[in-house]
N, C-alpha and C positions, 0 to 999 in steps of 0.2 A: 504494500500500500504506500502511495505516494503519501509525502508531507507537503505542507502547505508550498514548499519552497521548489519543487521540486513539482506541484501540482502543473498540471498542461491543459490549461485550458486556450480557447480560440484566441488566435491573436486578431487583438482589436483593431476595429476597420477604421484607420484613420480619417476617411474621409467623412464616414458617420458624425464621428465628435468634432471634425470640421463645420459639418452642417448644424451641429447641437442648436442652437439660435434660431432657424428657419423649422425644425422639428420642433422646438416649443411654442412660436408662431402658430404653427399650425393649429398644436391642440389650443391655444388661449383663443381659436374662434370658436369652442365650444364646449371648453372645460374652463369652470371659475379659478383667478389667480391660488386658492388655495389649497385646488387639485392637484397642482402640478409643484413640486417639491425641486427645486435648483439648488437652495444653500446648502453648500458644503457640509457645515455642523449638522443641518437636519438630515444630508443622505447618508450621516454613518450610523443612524437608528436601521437604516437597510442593507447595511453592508456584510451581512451575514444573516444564517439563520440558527439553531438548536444548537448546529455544530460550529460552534466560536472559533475553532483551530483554523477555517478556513475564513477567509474577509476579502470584499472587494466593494469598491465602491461603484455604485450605477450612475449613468452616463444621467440620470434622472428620473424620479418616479412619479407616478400619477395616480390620481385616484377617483376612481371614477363610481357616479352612483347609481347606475344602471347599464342596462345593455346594450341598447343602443350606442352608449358611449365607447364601452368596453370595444364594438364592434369600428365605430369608427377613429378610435385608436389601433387598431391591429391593421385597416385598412390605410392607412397613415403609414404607419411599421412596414407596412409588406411596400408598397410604391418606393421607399426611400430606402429598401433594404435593413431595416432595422432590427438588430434583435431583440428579442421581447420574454422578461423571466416574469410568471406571473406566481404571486404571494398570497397564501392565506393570512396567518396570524404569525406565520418566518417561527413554530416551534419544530418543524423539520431538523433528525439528528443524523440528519444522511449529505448534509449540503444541497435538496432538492430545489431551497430558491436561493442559492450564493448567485449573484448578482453581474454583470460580464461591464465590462473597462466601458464597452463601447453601445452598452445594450440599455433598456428602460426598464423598470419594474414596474408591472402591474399589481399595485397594492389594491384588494379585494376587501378591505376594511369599511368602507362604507356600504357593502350589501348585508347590510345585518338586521335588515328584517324577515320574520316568519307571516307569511304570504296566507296561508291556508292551514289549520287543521279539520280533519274530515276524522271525527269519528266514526263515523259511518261505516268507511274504506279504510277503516285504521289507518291512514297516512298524514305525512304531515310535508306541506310545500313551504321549501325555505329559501332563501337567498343565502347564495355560499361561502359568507362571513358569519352567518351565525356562528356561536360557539357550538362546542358540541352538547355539552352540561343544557343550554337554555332548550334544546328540544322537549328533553326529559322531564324540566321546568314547566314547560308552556303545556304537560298534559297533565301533570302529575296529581291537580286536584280532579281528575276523572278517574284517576286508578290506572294509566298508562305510562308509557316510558318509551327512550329509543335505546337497543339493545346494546352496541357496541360504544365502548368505553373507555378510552387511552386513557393512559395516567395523567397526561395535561390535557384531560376535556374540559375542566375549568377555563382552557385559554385556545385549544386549538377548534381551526373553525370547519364544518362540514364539507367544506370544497374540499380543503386539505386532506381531510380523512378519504375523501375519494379520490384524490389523485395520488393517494400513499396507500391505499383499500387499508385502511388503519383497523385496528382489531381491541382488543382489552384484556382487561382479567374476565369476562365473560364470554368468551368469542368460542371456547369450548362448546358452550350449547348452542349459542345464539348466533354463531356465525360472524364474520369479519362484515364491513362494510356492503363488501360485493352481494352479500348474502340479506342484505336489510334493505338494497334501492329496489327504486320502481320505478324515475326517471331523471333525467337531466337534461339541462338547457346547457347547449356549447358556444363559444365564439370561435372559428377557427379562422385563420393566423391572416385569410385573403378579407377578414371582413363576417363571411358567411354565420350566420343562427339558425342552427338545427337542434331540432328537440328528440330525445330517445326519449322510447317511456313513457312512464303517464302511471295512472290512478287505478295500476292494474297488475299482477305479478307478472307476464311474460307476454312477449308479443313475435309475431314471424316475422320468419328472416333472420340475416345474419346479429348475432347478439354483439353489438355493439356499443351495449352499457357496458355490457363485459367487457371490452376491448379498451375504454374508457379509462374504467375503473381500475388505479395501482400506474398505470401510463406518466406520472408524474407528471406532468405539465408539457408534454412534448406531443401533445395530439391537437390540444385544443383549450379554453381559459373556461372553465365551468362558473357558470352566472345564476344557475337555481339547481337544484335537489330536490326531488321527492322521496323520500325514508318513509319505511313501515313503522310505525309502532305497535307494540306490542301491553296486552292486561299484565298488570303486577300480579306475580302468583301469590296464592293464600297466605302461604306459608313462606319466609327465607329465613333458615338459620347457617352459621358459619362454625365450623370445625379447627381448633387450632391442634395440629399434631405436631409433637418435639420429637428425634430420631437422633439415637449416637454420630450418625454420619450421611454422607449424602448419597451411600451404596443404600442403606437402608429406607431412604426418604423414598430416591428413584424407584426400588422394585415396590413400593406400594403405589404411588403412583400409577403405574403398567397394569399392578393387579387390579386397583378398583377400574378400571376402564374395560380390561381383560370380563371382567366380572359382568358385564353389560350395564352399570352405572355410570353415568354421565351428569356429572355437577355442573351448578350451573359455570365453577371457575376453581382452578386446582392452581394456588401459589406455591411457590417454592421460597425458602431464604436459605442462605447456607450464616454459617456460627459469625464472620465478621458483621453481615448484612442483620443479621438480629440485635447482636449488640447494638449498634450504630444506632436503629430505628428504635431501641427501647430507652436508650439515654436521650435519646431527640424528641420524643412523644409520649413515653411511659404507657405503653399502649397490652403491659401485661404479657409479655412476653417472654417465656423459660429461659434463663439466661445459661442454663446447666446444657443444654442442648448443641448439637453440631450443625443439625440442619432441621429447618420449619415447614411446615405444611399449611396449607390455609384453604381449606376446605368447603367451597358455598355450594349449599342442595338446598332447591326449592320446587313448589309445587303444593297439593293440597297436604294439608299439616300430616295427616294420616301415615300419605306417602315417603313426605319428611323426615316423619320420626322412625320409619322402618330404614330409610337412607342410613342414618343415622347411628343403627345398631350394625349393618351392615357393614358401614367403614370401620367403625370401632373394631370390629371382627377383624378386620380385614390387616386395620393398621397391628395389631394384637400380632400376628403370622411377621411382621418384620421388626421385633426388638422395639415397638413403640415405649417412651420415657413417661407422656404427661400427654393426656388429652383432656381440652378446656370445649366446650360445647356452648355458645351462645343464647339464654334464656330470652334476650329481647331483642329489638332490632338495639340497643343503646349500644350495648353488649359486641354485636353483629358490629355495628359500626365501629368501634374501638379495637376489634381485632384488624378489621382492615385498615384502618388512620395509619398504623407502623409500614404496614405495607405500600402504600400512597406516600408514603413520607421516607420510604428508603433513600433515594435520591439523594433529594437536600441533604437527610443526615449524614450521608456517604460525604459532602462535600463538607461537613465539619470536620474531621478527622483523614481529609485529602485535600491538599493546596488545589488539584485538579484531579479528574476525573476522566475515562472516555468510554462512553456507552457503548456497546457493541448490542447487534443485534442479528441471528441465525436461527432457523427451524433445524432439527432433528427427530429422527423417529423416536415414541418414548424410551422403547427399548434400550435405548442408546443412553440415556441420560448416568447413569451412571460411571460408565466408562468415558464418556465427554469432560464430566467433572471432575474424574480423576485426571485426565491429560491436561484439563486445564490447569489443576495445581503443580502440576509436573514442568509446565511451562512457565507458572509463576514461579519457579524455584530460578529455572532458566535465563530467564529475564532479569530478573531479580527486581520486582512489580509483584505490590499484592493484587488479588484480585476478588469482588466482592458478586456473587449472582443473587439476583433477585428475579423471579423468571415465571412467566406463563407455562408453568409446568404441563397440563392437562394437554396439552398441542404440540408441547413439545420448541418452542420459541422461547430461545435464553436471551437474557439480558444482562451478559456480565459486564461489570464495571471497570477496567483498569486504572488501578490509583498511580497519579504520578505527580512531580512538579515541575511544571514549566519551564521554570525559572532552573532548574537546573540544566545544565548542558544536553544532548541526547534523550534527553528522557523521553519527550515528545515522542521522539523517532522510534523509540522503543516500544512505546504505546503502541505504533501503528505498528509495528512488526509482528509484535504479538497478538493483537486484535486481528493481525491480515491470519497470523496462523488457526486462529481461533475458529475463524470462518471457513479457510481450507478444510479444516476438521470436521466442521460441518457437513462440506460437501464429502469427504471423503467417506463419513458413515450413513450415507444417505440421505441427508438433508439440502437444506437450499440457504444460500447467501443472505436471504434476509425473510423478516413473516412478517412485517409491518411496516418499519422505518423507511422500504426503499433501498435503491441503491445511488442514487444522486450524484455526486465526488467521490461518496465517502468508498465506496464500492466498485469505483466502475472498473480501475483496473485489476478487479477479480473476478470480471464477467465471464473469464475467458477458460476459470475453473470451474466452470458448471457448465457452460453452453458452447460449443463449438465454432467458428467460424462459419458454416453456414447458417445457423441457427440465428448468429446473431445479424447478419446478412438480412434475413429474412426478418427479424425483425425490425429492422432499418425499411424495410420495402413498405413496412403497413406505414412507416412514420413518413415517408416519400409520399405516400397517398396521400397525407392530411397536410403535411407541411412540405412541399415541394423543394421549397428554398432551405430547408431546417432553419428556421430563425426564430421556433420556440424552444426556448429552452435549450439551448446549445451545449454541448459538453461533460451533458449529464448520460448519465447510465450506458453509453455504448463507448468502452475504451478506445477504437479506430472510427472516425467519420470516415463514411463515403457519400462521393456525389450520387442523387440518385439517378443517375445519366450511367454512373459506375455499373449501378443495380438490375439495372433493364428499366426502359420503359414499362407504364404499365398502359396494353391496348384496350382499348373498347371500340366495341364492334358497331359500327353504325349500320340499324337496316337489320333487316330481320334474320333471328339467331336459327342456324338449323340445327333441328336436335336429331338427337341419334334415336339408332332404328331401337326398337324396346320389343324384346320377346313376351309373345303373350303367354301365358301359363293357363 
């Protein structure tokens, strides 16, 4: 994995930032002076995003409060060859909106109204600033909610979570982002507003919400959202289990799944990541313990409480220390607060920090975590997991200091290893965060050169000229001139001869 220093992204088109002056022209005939962001001081609130390690400052950003606008800004960008990064709420920890020397940022902060809720159709129409929290908000006094749940849903905004298919500690049951839409509104890069979707679970034809969604910003600028919501179940309570070590956490883990029980979210901590979060929160946490369990079943109470004896059982079969069982939601909530608040407290007791994020089969978790401490010896970097266990998506943390020489570098070396690992035991580069900067030159350990070829040819489709999103997630550009044309047939298609049975 490259370092910031050593990062390659496009070099900037001088003549662009030559024109900078006649491109803000443009939008001040029909964006107000306070959309458009030129001072220095205020473009370094955009000069990065989640992942601080990398920075650049934008050529300019704008902000616009609807879609029309959005559209005749990309139409402006496309004539003038412009490149264009477009921003949720910048909590991305993959580098997916780092910012280009010569390019504008489309900041999406002003679409933060919710358009529509239809109980009816259990869905809810938003514009793709909202946060992700204020969905959940805006039903919550009907007994509703929206399913997927990143740890910064307090701050990150719905576009985002579909251009990253963002997932939570509940995506076990309920499914990653991809698995909650029902439609979108796009701006793509010529100008054009197409809508997929709608008020409805599935429609014919090529799935193209699907193609959308996890695409990062390189297909098109998402200007609305329609999500499912979902009934609060009767019942939720939360499971804390403590384990000697993180061999013993893993195969219970595997067994309750193995077992055909599916919680609504299976955390994991190992012995640093619990201390940290119970001196940061006091959130009651075994501090006798090597690795944690955080266990949410819900559904009608009945069901709950046989969930409940079940895991117990379960955990019982692998050396379980201490199991704490939630009597209220008060309860419920206070087990989870440590878990939410690992982070931060991670960065009290680390001058710096670097998130890593990688899928594995569950199977695997145990022998993952042992190589991972094998490489923290290596390295000589601790390292701290906090992790969507149930799916099998780690979130280890490598602790290091900036400010010391190398260190950085070594974060990325190890982190790059960590990932390798991943793919090596059957898993994939990333389950949530994307692959943005942070990733891209480890495309090349999961996908093939044709593979990723091919997927250059779908981004050639939407974006001809590539001028969204530049530089992110395919480690070699090609022209799509490189790629082949893509033909269409004008005049009527002949089809082939079909055997009658």
């Amino acid at each position: 994995m490259s370092s910031i220093k050593a990062m390659k992204m496009p070099s900037p088109d001088l003549t662009v930032i030559a024109h900078r002056d006649e491109l803000i022209q443009k939008f001040d005939e029909f964006l107000l002076s306070e959309q458009i962001i030129t001072d220095n001081s205020a473009l370094r609130a955009y000069e990065s995003d989640g992942l601080t390690a990398y920075q650049q400052r934008p050529l300019l950003v704008v902000l616009p409060e609807n879609t029309v606008q959005v559209s005749q800004i990309l139409k402006i960008c496309s004539e003038m060859n412009v490149n264009v990064v477009p921003r949720g709420a910048g909590t991305s920890l993959s580098g997916g909106a780092l910012p280009l020397e010569d390019g504008i940022v489309i900041s999406m902060g002003k679409f933060n109204r919710i358009l529509d809720v239809d109980f009816d159709n259990r869905c809810v129409v938003t514009q793709s600033g909202v946060t992700n929290l204020s969905i959940s908000d805006a039903v919550s006094d009907r007994g509703f909610y929206y399913a997927p749940d990143p740890s910064s849903q307090i701050a990150c905004s719905i576009g985002g979570n579909v251009n990253e298919n963002s997932g939570g500690v509940h995506c076990l049951k309920y499914g990653l982002t991809t698995n909650n839409l029902l439609g979108l509104e796009i701006v793509l890069m010529d100008g054009e507003i197409i809508r997929l979707g709608g008020k409805y679970l599935d429609a014919a034809g090529y799935d193209l919400l699907g193609l959308i969604t996890g695409s990062e910003g390189l297909l098109g600028v998402v200007t609305e959202v329609t999500v499912r919501i979902l009934q609060a179940p009767q019942s939720v309570r939360a499971m804390l289990l403590g384990f000697p070590g993180n061999e013993s956490a893993g195969q219970c883990v595997a067994e309750i799944i193995a077992s055909g029980i599916i919680p609504a979210g299976i955390e994991m901590m190992d012995e640093l990541a619990i201390k940290a979060a119970e001196n940061f929160c006091h959130a009651g946490y075994p501090l006798d313990c090597a690795a944690l369990l955080i266990v949410e079943l819900d559904g009608p109470e009945a069901e709950v409480d046989e969930l409940i004896e079940s895991v117990r059982e379960i955990a019982g079969k692998f050396q379980v220390q201490s199991i704490k069982v939630s009597e209220n939601d008060e309860e419920r909530l206070r087990i989870w607060a440590g878990r939410k608040a690992a982070f931060p407290a991670l960065g009290i007791i680390s001058p710096d920090y670097y998130c890593m994020d990688g899928t594995i089969p569950r199977k695997q978790l145990s022998f993952v975590l042992n190589r991972m401490s094998e490489l923290s010896c290596q390295y000589g970097l601790r390292v701290a997991n906090v992790f969507h266990a149930g799916d099998g998506n780690l979130h280890p943390l490598i602790l290091f200091d900036a400010n010391v020489e190398g260190e950085m570098e070594k974060a990325e070396e190890f982190g790059a290893d960590i990932l390798k690992l991943c793919v090596e035991v059957g898993g994939v580069l990333s389950g949530e965060h994307g692959i943005g900067v942070e990733k891209r030159d480890l495309m090349p350990a999961y996908f093939s050169e044709e593979d990723l070829q091919q997927q250059q040819r779908v981004k050639c489709a939407f974006d001809p000229e590539g001028r969204l999103n530049p530089g992110k997630m395919f480690p070699v550009l090609h022209r799509c001139a490189e790629l082949g044309k893509l033909h269409v047939h004008k005049g009527k298609i002949p089809f082939p001869d079909i055997p009658r049975f």
